[in-house]
C-alpha positions as CSV (number, residue, x, y, z in Angstrom):
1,X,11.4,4.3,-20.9
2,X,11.6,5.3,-17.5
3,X,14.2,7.2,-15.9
4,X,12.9,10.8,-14.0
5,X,10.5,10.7,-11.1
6,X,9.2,13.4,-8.7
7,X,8.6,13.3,-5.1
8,X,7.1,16.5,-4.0
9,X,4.7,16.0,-1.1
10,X,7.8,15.8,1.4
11,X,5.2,16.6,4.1
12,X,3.3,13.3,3.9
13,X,6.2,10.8,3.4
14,X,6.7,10.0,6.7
15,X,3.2,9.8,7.4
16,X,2.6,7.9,4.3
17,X,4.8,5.0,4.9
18,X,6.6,4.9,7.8
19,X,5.0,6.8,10.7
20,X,7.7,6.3,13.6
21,X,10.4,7.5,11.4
22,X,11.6,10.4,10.3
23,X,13.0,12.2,7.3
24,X,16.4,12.2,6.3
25,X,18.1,15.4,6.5
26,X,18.1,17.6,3.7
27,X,15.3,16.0,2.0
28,X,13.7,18.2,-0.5
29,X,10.7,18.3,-2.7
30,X,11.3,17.7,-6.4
31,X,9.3,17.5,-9.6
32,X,12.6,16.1,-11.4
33,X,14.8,13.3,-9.4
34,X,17.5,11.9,-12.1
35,X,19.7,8.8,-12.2
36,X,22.6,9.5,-9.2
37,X,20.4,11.4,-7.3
38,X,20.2,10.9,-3.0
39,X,16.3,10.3,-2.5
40,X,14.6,8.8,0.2
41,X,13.7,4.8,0.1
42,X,11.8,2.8,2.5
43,X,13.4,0.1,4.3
44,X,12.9,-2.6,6.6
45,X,15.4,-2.4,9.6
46,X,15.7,-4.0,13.2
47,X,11.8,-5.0,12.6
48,X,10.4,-1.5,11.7
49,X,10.1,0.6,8.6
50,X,12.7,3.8,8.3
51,X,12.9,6.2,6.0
52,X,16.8,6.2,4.5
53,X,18.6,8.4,1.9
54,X,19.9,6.6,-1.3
55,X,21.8,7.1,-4.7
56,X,19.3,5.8,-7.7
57,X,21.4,3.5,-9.5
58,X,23.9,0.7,-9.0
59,X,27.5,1.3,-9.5
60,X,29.4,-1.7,-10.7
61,X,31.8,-2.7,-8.2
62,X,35.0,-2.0,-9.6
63,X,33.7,1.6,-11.1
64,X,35.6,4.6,-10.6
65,X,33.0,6.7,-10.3
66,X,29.5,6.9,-11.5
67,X,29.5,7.5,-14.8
68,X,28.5,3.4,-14.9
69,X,25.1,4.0,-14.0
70,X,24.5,5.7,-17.4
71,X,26.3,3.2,-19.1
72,X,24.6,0.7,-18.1
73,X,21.4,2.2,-17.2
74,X,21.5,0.3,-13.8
75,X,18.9,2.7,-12.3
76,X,16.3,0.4,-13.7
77,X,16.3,-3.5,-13.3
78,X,13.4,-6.1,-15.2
79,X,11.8,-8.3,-13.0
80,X,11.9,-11.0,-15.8
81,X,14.6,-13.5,-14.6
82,X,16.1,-11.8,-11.8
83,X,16.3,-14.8,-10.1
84,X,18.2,-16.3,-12.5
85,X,21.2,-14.0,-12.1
86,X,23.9,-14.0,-9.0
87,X,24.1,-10.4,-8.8
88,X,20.6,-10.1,-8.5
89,X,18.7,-12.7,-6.9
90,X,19.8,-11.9,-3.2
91,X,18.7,-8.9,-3.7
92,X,15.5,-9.3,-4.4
93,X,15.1,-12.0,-2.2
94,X,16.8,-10.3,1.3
95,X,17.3,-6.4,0.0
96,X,13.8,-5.0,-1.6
97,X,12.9,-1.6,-1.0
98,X,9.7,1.0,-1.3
99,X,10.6,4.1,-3.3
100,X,8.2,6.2,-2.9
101,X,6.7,8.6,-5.3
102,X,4.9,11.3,-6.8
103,X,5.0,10.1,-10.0
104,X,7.3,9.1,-13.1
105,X,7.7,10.2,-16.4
106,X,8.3,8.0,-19.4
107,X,9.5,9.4,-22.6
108,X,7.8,7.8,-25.5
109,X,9.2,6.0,-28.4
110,X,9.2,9.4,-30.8
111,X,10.9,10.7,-27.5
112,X,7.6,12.8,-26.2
113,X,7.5,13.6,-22.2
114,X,4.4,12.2,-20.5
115,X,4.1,11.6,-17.0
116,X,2.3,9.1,-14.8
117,X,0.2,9.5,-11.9
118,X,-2.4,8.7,-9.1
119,X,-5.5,10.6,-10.3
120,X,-5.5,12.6,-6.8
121,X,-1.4,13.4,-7.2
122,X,-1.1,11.1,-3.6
123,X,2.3,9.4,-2.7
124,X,2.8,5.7,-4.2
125,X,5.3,3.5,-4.2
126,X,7.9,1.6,-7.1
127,X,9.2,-1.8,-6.0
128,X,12.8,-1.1,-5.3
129,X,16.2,-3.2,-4.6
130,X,19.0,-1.9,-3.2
131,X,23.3,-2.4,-2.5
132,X,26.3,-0.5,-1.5
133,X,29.3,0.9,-3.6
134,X,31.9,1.8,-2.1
135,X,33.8,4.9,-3.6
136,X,37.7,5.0,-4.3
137,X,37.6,7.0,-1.1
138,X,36.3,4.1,1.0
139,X,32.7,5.6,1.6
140,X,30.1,2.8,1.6
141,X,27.0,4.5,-0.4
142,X,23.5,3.1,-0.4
143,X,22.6,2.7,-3.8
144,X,19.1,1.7,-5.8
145,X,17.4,0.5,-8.7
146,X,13.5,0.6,-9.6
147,X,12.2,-2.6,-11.2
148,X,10.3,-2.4,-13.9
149,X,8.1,-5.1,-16.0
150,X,6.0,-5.4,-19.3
151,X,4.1,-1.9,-19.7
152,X,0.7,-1.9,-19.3
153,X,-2.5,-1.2,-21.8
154,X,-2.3,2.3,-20.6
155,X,1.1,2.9,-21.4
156,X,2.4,-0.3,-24.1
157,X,1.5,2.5,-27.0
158,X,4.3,4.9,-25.5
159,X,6.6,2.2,-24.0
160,X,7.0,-1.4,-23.5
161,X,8.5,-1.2,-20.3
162,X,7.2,0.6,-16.7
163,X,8.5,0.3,-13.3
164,X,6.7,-1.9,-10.5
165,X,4.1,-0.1,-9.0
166,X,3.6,-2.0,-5.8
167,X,-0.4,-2.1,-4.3
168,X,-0.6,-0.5,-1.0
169,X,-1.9,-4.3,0.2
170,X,1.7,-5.6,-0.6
171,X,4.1,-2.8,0.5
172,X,4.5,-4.7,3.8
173,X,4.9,-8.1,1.9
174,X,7.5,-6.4,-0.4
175,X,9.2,-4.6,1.9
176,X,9.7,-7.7,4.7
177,X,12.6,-9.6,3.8
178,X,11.6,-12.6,5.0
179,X,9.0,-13.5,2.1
180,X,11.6,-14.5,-0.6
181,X,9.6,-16.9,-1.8
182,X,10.2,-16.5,-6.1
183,X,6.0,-16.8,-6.7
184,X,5.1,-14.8,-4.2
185,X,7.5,-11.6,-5.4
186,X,6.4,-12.1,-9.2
187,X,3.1,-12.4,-8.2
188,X,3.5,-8.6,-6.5
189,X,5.5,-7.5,-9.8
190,X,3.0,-7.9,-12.2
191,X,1.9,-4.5,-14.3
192,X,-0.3,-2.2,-12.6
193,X,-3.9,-2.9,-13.8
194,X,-5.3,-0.1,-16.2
195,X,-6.6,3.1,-14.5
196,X,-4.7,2.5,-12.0
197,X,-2.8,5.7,-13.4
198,X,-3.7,9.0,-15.1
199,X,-0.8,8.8,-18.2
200,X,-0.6,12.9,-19.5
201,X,1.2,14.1,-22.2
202,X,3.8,16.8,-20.5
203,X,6.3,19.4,-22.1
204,X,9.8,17.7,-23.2
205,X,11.4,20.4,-20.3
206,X,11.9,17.5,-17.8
207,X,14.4,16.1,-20.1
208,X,16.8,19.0,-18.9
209,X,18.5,18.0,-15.7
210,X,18.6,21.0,-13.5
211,X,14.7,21.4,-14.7
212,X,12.4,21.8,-11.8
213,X,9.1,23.8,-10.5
214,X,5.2,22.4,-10.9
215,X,5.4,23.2,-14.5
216,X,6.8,20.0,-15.3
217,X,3.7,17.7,-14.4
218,X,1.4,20.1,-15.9
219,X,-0.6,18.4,-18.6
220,X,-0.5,19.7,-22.7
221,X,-2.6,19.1,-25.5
């Protein structure tokens, strides 16, 4: 299961993946980004990549507040017949989006922390969708969810699920909303192959929300 990442190298982002844009205000570094959490997503707006601020998670319409998101554990979304459903299949057709990371951590089936990453620690990016809530108050929030597929062989012993990791070949493919075409987007959400990844066993501390600090991604026997 999936459902912490980090996104640290705040320095590089813009650089990374969108290079005329900047960062939204108030981004900060962090080795411990949870469910209902603002973090930065990519986009593809008026025919060039920005850099927006989102809430990880979809809120169901009618929700109060976001308490859903837990529920309903709408912070992650399988790529396996999301075509087939209303709510989902104009999103991934028209509203895909990068999120870009550090890494992620998956907690195991006996509920051990370990923590996924590019063997130099570089930015990547998870395949994204994204929608709006809008609040009791009236405030229209932009909302995501990181889709994930079957788990890999580096990581089906620990989990059977792991998000999308998009190849840096198809960011622009996955990322224009004018491919829609149901092949071509499966074809990008297949697992990652093995080695793409460095998979390290990592102390359960993550777990805690208000967790932060390097510690957390440091590896342990």
């Amino acid at each position: 299961m999936m459902a912490r990442y980090t996104l640290y190298d705040i320095s590089r982002l813009s650089k990374r993946f969108a290079p005329d844009a900047g960062v939204p205000r108030g981004t900060k570094p962090s080795y411990n980004i949870l469910p209902v959490q603002s973090s930065p997503i990519i986009v593809h707006s008026n025919n060039k990549l920005t850099i927006d601020s989102a809430m990880w998670g979809f809120v169901q319409p009618n929700a109060h507040d976001t308490h859903a998101v837990f529920r309903y554990k709408s912070y992650t979304t399988k790529s396996e017949g999301i075509f087939s459903k209303p709510s989902l299949e104009q999103l991934i057709r028209r509203s895909r989006c990068l999120v870009p990371v550090n890494g992620f951590y998956i907690i195991a089936r006996d509920k051990q922390a370990y923590y996924a990453h590019r063997p130099d620690h570089s930015l990547f990016a998870l395949g994204g969708i994204q929608s709006t809530w809008t609040n009791p108050s009236g405030a229209h929030i932009v909302t995501f969810s990181i889709v994930t597929t079957t788990a890999n062989s580096d990581i089906e012993h620990l989990s059977d699920r792991m998000p999308v990791v998009i190849h840096p070949d198809d960011e622009t493919r996955w990322i224009n909303p004018v491919v829609d075409d149901m092949n071509t987007l499966y074809d990008i959400m297949r697992p990652c192959p093995p080695g793409v990844l460095v998979i390290q066993r990592v102390d359960n501390a993550q777990l805690t929300p208000k967790a932060q600090g390097p510690k957390l991604i440091q590896p342990i026997l």
